[in-house]
C-alpha positions as CSV (number, residue, x, y, z in Angstrom):
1,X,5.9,-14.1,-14.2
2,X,2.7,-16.1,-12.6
3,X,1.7,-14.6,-9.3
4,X,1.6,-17.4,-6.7
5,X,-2.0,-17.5,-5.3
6,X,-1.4,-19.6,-2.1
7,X,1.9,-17.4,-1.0
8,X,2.4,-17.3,2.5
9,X,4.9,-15.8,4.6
10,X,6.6,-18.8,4.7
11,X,6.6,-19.4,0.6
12,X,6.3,-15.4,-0.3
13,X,7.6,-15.2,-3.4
14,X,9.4,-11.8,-4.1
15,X,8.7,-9.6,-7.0
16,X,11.8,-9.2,-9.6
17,X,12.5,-5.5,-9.0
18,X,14.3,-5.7,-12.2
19,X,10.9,-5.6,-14.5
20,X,8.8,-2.9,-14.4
21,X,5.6,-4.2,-13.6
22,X,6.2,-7.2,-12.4
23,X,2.6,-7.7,-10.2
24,X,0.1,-6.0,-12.4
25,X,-3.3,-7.1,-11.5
26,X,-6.2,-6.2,-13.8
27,X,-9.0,-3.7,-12.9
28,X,-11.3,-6.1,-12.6
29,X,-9.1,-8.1,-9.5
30,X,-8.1,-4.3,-8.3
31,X,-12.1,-3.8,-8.2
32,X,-12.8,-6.6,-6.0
33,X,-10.1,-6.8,-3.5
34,X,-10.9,-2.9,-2.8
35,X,-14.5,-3.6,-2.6
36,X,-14.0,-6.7,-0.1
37,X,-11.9,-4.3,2.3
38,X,-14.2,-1.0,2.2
39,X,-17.1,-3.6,2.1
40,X,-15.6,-5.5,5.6
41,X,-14.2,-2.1,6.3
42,X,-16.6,0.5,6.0
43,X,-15.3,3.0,8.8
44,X,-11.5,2.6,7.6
45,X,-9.2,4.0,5.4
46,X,-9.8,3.2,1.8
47,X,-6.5,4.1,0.1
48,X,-3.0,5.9,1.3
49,X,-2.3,8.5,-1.0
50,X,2.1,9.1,-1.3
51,X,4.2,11.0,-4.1
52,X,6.7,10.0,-6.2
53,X,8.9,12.2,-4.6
54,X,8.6,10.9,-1.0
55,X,8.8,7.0,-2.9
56,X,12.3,8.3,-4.5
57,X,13.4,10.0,-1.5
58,X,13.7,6.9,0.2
59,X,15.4,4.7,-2.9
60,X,18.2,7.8,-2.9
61,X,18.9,8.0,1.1
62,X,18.5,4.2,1.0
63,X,20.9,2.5,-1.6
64,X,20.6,-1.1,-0.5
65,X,16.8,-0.8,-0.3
66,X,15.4,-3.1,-3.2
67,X,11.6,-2.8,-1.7
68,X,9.7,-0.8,0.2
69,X,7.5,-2.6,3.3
70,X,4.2,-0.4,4.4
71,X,3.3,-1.2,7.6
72,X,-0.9,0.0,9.1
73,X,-0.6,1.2,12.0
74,X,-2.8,3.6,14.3
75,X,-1.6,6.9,15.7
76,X,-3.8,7.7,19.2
77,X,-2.2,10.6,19.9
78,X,-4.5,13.1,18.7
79,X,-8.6,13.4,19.6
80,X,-9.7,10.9,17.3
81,X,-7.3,7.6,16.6
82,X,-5.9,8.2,12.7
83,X,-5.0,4.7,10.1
84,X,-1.5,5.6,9.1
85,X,0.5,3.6,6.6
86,X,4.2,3.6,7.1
87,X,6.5,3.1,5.0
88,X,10.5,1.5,5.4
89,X,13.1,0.7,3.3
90,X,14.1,-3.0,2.4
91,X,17.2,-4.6,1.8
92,X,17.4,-7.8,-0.2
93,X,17.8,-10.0,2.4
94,X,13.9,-9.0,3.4
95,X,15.0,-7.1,6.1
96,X,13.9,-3.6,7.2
97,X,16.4,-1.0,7.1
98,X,16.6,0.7,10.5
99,X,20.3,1.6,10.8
100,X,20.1,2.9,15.0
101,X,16.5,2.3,16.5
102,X,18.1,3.6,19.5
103,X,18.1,7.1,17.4
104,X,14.7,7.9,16.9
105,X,15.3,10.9,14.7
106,X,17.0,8.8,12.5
107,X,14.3,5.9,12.0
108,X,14.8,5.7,8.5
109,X,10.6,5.2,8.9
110,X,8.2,7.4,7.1
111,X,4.9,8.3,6.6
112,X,4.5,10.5,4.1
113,X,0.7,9.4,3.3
114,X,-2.5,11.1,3.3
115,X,-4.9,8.4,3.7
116,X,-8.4,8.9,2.0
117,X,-11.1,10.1,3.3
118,X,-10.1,12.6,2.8
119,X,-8.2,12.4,0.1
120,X,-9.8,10.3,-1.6
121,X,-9.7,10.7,-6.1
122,X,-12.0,13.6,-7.2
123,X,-12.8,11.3,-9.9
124,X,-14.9,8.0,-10.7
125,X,-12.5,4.8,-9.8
126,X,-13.7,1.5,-10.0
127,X,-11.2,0.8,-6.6
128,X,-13.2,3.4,-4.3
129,X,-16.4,2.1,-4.1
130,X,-17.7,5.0,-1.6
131,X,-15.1,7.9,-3.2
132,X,-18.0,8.5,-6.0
133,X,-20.0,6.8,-8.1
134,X,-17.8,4.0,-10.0
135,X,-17.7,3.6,-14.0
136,X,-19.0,0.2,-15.2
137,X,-15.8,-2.4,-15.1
138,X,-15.9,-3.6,-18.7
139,X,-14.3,-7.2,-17.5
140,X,-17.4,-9.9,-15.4
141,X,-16.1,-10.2,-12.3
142,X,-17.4,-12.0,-9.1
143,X,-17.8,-9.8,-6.0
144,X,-17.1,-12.1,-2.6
145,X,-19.5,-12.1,0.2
């Protein structure tokens, strides 16, 4: 499957959940696009660290989810605003899956992240340029402005 470059919301075209990677980009692309965001984005969130378990949790509760949507959002409540990334079940009609918003304890929206800082990988990745020092990206790639 060819990834269309100029989707939109409008022409989004929707990944075939039935393959199992059905989106891979290579290290090189992963390189760049992180580098552009912590680049334009220095004081922000780098990455949204979530486990499998929390990802399957959702898939089990949520049998006519087909995706998952993660939504970035800000939480003000404590001393110092917090990124969050939340995350809601999908149905395949593209629609969230929010059985009684007038029920707010049961949303059926998570956030089961930890974003990074400060968890942030203890080891070199080329997709966290400030987390530590990066490994040389054997593939040439051009880095935006």
């Amino acid at each position: 499957m060819e990834k269309n470059e100029t989707n939109t919301a409008e022409t989004a075209v929707l990944p075939d959940c039935n393959r199992t990677t059905t989106w891979e980009i290579s290290i090189a692309q992963g390189a760049e696009w992180t580098y552009n965001w912590q680049n334009q984005h220095p004081n922000d969130k780098k990455a949204f660290l979530v486990c499998k378990s929390e990802i399957d949790t959702i898939f089990r509760n949520n049998p006519t989810a087909n995706y998952i949507r993660f939504y970035l959002g800000i939480d003000t409540s404590g001393r110092t605003p917090e990124q969050k990334m939340i995350m809601v079940p999908v149905n395949a009609a593209e629609a969230d899956v929010i059985p009684n918003p007038a029920q707010p304890s049961q949303s059926n929206i998570f956030d089961f992240t930890t974003p990074c800082p400060p968890t942030c990988t203890t080891s070199s990745s080329p997709l966290c340029v400030a987390c530590a020092a990066p490994p040389p990206v054997t593939e040439e790639i051009e880095i935006g402005e």
